[in-house]
C-alpha positions as CSV (number, residue, x, y, z in Angstrom):
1,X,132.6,56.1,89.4
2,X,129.0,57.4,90.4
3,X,127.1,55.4,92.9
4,X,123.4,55.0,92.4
5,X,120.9,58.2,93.1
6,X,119.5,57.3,96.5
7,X,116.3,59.3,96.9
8,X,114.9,60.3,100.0
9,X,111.9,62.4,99.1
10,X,109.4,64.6,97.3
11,X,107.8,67.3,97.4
12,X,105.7,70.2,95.8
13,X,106.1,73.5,95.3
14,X,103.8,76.3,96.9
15,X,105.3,79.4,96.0
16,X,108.6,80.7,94.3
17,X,109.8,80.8,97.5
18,X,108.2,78.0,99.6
19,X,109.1,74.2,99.1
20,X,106.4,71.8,101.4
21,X,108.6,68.3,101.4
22,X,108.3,64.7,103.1
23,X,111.5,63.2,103.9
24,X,112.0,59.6,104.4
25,X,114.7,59.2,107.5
26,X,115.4,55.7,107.5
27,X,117.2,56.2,103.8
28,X,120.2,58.6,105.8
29,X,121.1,55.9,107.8
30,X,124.6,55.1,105.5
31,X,125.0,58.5,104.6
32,X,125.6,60.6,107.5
33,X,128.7,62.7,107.9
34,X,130.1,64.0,110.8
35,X,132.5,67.3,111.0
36,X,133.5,69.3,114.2
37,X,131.2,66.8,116.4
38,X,128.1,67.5,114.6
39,X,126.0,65.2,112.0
40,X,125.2,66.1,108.6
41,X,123.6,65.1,105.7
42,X,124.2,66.5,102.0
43,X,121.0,66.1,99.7
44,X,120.6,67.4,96.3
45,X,116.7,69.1,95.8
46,X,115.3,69.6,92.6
47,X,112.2,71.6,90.9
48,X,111.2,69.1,88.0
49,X,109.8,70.7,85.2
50,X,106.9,68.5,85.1
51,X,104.9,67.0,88.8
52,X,105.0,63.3,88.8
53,X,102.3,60.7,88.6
54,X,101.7,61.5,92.4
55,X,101.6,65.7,91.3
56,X,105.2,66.3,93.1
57,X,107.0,68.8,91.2
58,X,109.9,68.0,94.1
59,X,112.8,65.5,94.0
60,X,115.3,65.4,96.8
61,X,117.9,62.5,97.1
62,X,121.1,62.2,99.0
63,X,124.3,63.6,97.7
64,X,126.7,60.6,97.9
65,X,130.0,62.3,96.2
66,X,132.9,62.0,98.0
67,X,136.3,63.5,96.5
68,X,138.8,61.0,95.7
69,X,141.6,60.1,98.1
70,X,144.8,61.6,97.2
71,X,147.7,59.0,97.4
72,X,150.8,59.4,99.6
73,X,154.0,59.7,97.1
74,X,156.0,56.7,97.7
75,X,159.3,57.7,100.3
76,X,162.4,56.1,98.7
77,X,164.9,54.5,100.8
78,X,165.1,54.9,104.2
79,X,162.4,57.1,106.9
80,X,165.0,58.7,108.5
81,X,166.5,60.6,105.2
82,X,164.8,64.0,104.0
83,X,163.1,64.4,101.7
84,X,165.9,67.0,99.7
């Protein structure tokens, strides 16, 4: 199931190298991660083919995947046998 696209910003590009972006911070509050003590945020950012209405040519919006929890197999009969 794919949640809604959450965006977070635009942008334009200058060069073939050099993206100038504006980044609303308020739209990460829900969506930050946290690995090995430090916080993160995934975003997916895209060069449109065509600028927008506003001339940004920039789209950047949170990546919200998360993999799919893997289920624990079922134990049958007691804890304390093994499991061969």
């Amino acid at each position: 199931m794919s949640e809604k696209k959450v965006y977070c910003g635009s942008g334009k590009k200058q060069k073939d190298n050099w993206i100038k972006a504006t980044i609303n911070v308020e739209k990460f509050k829900d969506h930050i991660q946290e690995f090995n003590g430090h916080k993160f945020i995934k975003l997916n950012i895209n060069i449109n083919d065509e600028p927008d209405q506003y001339g940004k040519d920039v789209s950047i919006s949170i990546d919200t995947w998360k993999p799919e929890k893997k289920q624990e197999p079922e134990t049958l009969g007691d804890s304390d046998d093994l499991p061969f």
